[in-house]
N, C-alpha and C positions, 0 to 999 in steps of 0.2 A: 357795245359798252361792257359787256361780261369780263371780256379780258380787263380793261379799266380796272372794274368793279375787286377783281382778282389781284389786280397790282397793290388795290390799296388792304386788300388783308393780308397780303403779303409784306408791305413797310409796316405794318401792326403785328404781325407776329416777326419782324426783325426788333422792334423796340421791347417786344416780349421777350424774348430769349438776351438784350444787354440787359434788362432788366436783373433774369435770372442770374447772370454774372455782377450784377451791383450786388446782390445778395450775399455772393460769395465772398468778392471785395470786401463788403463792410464785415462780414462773419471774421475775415484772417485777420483786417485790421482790428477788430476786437479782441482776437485773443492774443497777437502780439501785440498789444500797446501795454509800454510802462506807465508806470505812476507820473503822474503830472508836479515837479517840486520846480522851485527856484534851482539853479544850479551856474557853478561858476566857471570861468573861462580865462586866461592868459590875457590882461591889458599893458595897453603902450606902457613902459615906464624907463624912467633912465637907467644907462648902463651898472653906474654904482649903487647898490641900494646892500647896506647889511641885512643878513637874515640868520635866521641859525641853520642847523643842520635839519631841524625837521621840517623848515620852510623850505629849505632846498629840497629836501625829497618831495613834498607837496607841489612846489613849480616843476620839477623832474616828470612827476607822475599826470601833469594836465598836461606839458609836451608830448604827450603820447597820448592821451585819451582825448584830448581837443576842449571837453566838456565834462565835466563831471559834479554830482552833487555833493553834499557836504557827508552826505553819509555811505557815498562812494567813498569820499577822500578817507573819512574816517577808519573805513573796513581796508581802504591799501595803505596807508601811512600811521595809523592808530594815533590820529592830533586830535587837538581839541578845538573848539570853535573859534577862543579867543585869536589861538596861530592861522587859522583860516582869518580872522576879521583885520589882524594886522596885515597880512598881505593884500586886503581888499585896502585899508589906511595907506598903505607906503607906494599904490597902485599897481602892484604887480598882478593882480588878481582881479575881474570884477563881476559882481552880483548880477547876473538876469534875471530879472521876475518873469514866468513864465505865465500868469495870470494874465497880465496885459494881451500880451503875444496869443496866449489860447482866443480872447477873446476879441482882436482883431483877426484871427484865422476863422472862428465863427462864423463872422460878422461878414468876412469873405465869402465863406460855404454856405452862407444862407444867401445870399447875394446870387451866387451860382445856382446853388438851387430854386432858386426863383426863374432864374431864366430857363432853367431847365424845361420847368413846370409848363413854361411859354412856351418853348419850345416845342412838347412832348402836346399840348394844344391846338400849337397849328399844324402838327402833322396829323391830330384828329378829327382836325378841319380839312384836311388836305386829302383824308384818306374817306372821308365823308362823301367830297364832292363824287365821290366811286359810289360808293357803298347807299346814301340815299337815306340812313336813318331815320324812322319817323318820329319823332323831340315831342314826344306823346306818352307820357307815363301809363296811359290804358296800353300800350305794347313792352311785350317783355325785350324788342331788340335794343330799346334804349336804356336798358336797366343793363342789361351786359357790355354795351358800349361804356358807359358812363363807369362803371364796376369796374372793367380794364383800363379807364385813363386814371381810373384813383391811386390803381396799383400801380400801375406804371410809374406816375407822379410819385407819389409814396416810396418806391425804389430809388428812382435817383436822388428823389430830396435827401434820403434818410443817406444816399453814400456822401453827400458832399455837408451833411450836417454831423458825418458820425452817427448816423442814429443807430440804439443796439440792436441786434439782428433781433432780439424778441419783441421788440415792439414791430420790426417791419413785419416780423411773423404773424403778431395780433394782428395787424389793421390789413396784411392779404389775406387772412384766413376770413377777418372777421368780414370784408368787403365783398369775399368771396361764398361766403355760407349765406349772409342776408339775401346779395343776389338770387341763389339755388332757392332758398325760403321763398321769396317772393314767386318765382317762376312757379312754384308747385301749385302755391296759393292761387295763383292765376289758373294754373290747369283748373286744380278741382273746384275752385270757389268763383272762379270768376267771371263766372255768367254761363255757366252751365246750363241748357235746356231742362237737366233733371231737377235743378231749383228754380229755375224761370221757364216754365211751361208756357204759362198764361201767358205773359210779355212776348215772347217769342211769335204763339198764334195770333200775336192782336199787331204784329209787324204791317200788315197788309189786310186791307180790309176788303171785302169780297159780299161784290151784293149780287143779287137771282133778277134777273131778267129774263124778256122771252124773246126770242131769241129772231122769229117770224115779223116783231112790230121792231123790234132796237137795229137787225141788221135788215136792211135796203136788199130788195128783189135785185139779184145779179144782172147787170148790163151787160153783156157776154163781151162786148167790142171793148170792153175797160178793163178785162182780163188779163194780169200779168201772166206774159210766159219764159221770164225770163227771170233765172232763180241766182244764185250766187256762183252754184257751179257750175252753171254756162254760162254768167256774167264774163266768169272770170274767164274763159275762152275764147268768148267776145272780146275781153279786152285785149289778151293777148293776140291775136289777130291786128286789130290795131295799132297796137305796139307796133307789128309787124313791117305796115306801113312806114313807119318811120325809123328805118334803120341807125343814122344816128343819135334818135332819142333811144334806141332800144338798146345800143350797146353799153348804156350805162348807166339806166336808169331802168323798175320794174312798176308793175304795179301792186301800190301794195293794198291793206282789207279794203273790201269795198263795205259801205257805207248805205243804209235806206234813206230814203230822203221824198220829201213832197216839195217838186220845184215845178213854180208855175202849175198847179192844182194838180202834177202828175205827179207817177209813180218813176223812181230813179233810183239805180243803183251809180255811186260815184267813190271813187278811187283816188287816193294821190299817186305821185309816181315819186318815188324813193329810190336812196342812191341803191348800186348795186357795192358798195364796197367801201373801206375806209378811203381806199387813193381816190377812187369816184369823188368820194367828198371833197377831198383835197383840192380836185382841180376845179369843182364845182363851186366850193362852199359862200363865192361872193355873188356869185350871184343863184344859185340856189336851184332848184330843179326845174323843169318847165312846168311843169302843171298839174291836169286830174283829167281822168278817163271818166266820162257820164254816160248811163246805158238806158235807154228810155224799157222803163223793164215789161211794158206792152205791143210794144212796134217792134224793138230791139237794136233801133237805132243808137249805134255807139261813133262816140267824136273823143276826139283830145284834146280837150282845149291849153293852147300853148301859151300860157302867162310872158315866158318870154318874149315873146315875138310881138306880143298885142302889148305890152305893160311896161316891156325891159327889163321885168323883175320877177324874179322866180319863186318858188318859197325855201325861204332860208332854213325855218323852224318846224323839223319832221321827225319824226320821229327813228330814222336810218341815219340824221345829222350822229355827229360827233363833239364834244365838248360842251361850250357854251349853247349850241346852236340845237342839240339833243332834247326834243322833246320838252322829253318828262323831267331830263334837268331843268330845263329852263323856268320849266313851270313852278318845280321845288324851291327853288331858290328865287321864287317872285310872291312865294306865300302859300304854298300848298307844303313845306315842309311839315304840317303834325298831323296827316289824314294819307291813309290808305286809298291810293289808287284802284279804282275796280273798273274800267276799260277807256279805253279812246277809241275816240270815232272821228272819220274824218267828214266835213258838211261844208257845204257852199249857201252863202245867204242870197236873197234875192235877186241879187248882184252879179250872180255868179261870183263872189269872192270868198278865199276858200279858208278853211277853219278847221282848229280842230277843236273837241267838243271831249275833256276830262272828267271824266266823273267820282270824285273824292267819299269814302266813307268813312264812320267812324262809331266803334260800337257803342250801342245806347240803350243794353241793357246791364246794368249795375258797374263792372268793369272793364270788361273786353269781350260780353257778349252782345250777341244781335246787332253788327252792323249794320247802318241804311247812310244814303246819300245825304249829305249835308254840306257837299259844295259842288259845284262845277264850273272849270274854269273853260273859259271858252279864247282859243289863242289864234290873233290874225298869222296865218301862216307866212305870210310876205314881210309886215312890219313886227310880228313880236307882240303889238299889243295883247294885255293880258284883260280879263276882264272876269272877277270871281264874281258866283252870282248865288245865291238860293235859288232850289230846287224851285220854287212858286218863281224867281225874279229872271229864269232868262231870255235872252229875246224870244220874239213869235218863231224865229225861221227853223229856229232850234229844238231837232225833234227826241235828238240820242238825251235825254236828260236821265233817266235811271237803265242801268245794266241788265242786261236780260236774264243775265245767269243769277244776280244776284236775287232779282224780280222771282223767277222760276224754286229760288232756294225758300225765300218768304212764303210762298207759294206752299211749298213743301211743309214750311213749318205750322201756316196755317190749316190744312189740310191734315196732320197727325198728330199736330197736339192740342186739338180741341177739348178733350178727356182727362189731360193731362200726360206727363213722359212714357206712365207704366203702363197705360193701357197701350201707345202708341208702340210699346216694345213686344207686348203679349197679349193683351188678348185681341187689341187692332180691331175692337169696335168703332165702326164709322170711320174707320182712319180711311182718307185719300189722297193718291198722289198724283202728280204731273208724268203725262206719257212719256213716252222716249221721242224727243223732239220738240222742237219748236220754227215758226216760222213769220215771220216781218211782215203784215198785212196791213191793207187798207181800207178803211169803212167809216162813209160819211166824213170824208175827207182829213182822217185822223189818223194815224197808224198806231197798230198795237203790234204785242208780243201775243203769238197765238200756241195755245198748246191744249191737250185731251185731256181731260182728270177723268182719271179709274180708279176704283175699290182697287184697295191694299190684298194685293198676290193676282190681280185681274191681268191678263196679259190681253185678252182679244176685245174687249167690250171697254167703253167707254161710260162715264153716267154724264156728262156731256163737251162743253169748250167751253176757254177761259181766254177773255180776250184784257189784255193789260195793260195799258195807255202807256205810250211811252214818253210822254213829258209829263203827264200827272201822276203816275201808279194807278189811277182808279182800274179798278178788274173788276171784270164781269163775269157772270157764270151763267150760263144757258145749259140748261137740264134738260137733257132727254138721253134714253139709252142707244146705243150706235156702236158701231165697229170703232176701234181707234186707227187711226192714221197709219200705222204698221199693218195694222190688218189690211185694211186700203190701197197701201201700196201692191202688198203681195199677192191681191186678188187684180190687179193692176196691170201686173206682168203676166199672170195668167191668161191676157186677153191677148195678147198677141206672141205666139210663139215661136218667137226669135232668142237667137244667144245673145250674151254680150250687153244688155240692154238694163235700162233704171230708169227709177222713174223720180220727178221732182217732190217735194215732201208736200202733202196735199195743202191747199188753200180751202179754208171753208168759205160755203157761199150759200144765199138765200135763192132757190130756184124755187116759185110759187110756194112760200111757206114752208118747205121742204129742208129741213138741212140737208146740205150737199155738200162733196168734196171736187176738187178739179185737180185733176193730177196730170203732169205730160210724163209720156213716154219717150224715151232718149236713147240712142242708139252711142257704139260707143265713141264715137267724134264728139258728142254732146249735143249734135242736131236732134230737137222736137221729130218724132217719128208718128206719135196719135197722141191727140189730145182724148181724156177722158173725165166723163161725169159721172159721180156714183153717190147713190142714197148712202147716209150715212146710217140709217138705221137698216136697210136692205141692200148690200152690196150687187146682191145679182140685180138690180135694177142701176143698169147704168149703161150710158151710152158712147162708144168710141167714134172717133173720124180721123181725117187725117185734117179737116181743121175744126177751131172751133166753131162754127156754123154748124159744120156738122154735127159733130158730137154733142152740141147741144140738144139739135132738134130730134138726135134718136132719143134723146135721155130723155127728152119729153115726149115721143111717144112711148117709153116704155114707162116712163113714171105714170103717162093718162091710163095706158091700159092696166097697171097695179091698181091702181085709183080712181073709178069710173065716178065719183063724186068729187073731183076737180075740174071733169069737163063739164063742157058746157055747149050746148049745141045752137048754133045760128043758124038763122034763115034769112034773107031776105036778098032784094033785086042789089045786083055789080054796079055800083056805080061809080068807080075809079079802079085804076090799075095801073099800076108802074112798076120797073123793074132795076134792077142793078147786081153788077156782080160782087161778092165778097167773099175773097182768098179763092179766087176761079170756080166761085158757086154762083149760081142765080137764085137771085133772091127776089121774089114778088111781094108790093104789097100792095092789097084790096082793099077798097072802101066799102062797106057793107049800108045800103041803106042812106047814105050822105050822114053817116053816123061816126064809126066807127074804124078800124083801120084796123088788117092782120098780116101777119105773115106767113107767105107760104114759102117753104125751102122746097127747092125742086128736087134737090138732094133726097131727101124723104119720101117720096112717094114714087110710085112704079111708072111703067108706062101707059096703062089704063088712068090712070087716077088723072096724069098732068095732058093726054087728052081731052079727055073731058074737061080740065079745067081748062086750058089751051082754047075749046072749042064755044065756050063762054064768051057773049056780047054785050058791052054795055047797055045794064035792062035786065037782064036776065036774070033767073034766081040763082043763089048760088046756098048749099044748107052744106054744114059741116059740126065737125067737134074740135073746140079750143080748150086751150089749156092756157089762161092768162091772155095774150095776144096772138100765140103763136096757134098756125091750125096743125089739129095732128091728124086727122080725118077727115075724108070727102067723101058724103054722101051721096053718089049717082044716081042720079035718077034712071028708071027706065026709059 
């Protein structure tokens, strides 16, 4: 739609530049125009009529001029009025008032000029449907829209009214300098951080939790491993599969989502082109690519095929059928767009999820969300809600970036602007990154806050609910996620290779990172865990079974006040395998239950445990439920 968008300031600067040429028009028509008199003209009259000689030269001299006034005749003929008025008496001659005539020519040109106005309107209407204008006096783009249809208007009206060039000069200079005034005004006064400190840090409010009792001990088996940029390889793969869906259709952002208590990245598939639309646009694209972001099982589900009906209203549509127009022109035209998302409700039926702001400190600073519309992709339906009113399924309610900038603001201008510029006591900011998580069944925006110039060190995560804003801060000192990574790759020394942006996670009270390592296909290559406050304390595998259970024996041996040592008689035992690991678990006592990873321990260790009989003692050291040590007896 960019070209669109370009077409239509393009018919605005062609009505600019006739404009400049009514200019010119009315400027020549002003300085050739004569005086405005009555003046007389040659009428029907009979053949015979006496006259004198200087009536004769009078009728002589309008046979050649057509038209002339009395003080024309009088400067070519030297007569006087009364031999002008006898030949008006005897009908050879007769009187035009040119007053009438002016003011039926008026009356015309303002007529004209009116429609002009309509006119020069709905090509502003016309050049809008491109352009998107937000009809919001807190933005300066409608202040220069509105400024140039005045002029414009004001051009044509003043050539078809006559208006004199100084007045069309006062009212574009004068429509044109207010504009310029106002835009400045807005720069420097209009909602400036350096005059609204306070309002700016009280955007977002930020409360201190801890971090061990608010975030839930990691389930290792509910671990996503699937991030956006192997989503998005996954999905393409997929694609793959369906060669006719693929040659015309892509996928486009993928989306966080809690569908059916899991974690899901989902995709719509969008045209690949305007002609795509073209042949598409009645019935619409097939559907959305869903990626279960823990298994990594990825489907397409084909709206088409199951439904008949595809989604009309995408954001890759064209015209009516375009998004974000659609949306503008159903009631979002006076709020700033800050992202779309695309979500599927319960139903599997697919949506997308608008997020509108509008700034709400004095005049055009500190924007926050204050609509979202949420639009069925298939039928159109619109549905605006408040940030508190959208449905339950609906999780993209505030923008991440925006979320992450409030963030910012609250974190350095606690102090006020000048401190936050020089001397940057207490100022902190959001690390380089962010990432889409889940906890207790909620998803947030997750990012590091570090002291202001801090590049390696963390003071600890901020977790920021993405349908409510509430943000959380869990304090403690720690590497940041960049650091994380880069000690990440140091563990396996291959080319070519990255790692996904870490997830925080509770592993026995412990903040922890879980990062995969990725080779360059985007295939998971080692899963790893690392203390976030001790990075050498961290454990790799090649899955996560593994590299949990090193990370907890390296975390027990850091920590010898986390274990815990058991004793008593075997009385259950069962096994199973997980990602080609054998996994046991023990009953201790008719008590209790652990687990031992066979992974972990050598070949002395799992004989001996091997060699164990229901009955028997069996003493070790736990770490939560997991055993990370076996005791041998002699």
């Amino acid at each position: 739609m960019a070209v669109l968008g370009i077409l239509g300031i393009i018919i605005i600067f062609f009505l600019f530049s006739f404009a400049y040429n009514s200019f010119n028009w009315t400027k020549k028509d002003y300085e050739n125009e004569e005086p405005q008199e009555d003046y007389y003209v040659i009428d029907d009259f009979p053949d015979q009529v006496e006259v004198t000689v200087l009536q004769k030269e009078i009728y002589n001299y309008l046979l050649l001029a057509k038209r002339a006034t009395f003080r024309q005749l009088e400067l070519a003929t030297d007569c006087e009025q009364k031999d002008v008025d006898n030949l008006v008496f005897l009908g050879v001659l007769k009187l035009v008032e040119v007053q009438s005539t002016i003011k039926q020519k008026k009356l015309i040109n303002i007529g004209i000029g009116i429609a002009v106005i309509i006119g020069i309107a709905l090509a502003f209407y016309a050049a809008n449907y491109y352009l998107m204008v937000r009809i919001n006096l807190r933005y300066v783009g409608i202040l220069f829209y509105g400024g140039l249809f005045i002029v414009l208007a004001t051009a044509y009206f003043g050539k078809f009214v006559q208006m004199r060039q100084k007045d069309l000069l006062f009212v574009t200079f004068g429509v044109t300098g207010l504009v310029m005034l106002t835009v400045i005004f807005y720069i420097i006064f209009g909602g400036r951080t350096y005059f609204h400190a306070q309002a700016y840090s009280e955007l977002i409010t930020v409360s201190s939790e801890t971090f061990s009792s608010d975030v839930k001990t990691v389930n290792v088996n509910t671990l996503p491993i699937v991030d956006k940029a192997y989503g998005e390889k996954l999905g393409s793969l997929k694609l793959g599969e369906y060669p006719g869906i693929g040659s015309e259709f892509e996928a486009g952002e993928y989306s966080d989502i809690i569908y059916n208590g899991e974690q899901y990245l989902v995709a719509p598939l969008e045209y690949r082109g305007i002609f795509k639309w073209f042949n598409n646009n009645d019935i619409g694209t097939p559907g959305y690519i869903m990626i279960n972001k823990v298994t990594a099982d990825t489907t397409l589900v084909n709206l088409r095929e199951t439904d008949g009906q595809g989604m009309i209203y995408t954001p890759s549509a064209f015209f009516g059928q375009d998004l974000v127009r659609y949306a503008y022109f159903n009631g979002m035209y006076q709020y700033r767009l800050e992202q779309q998302f695309f979500e599927i409700d319960d139903d599997g039926n697919p949506y997308y999820v608008l997020q509108y702001s509008v700034p709400t400190i004095f005049i055009n600073g500190g924007r926050d969300i204050v609509k979202v519309a949420v639009v069925n992709a298939i039928t159109g339906e619109i549905g605006i809600y408040d940030p508190d009113d959208v449905p339950s399924w609906v999780e993209s309610v505030y923008a991440p970036d925006l979320l992450l900038t409030q963030l910012n603001y609250w974190g350095s201008l606690q102090d006020g602007w000048i401190n936050s510029i020089f001397t940057q006591r207490g100022v902190l900011q959001p690390s380089n990154g962010k990432r889409t998580i889940m906890n207790d069944g909620e998803l947030y925006y997750f990012t590091g806050l570090t002291s202001a110039g801090s590049d390696e060190s963390t003071i600890g995560f901020v977790y920021m609910n993405t349908r409510t804003k509430e943000t959380k801060l869990y304090e403690f000192p720690g590497a940041t996620e960049q650091a994380a990574m880069n000690k990440a790759l140091t563990l396996l020394p291959q080319n070519n290779i990255s790692t996904s942006f870490p997830i925080p996670i509770n592993v026995n009270d412990t903040p922890t990172y879980f990062i995969a390592i990725k080779g360059e296909d985007g295939r998971i290559l080692r899963h790893v865990f690392m203390s976030v406050q001790e990075l050498e304390v961290n454990g790799m595998g090649e899955t996560k079974a593994k590299a949990y259970t090193a990370y907890l024996q390296r975390l027990g041996s850091t920590s010898t006040s986390d274990l815990v040592e058991i004793s008593g008689p075997l009385t259950d035992r069962t096994s199973y395998v997980l990602e080609g690991n054998t996994i046991y678990w023990i009953e201790i006592d008719d008590d209790e239950w652990y687990i031992v990873d066979v992974s972990s321990f050598d070949n002395t260790d799992m004989m001996y445990f091997i060699s164990l009989e229901i009955g028997d003692t069996f003493t070790g050291n736990v770490q939560g439920n997991t055993v990370i040590e076996m005791n041998l007896e002699e």
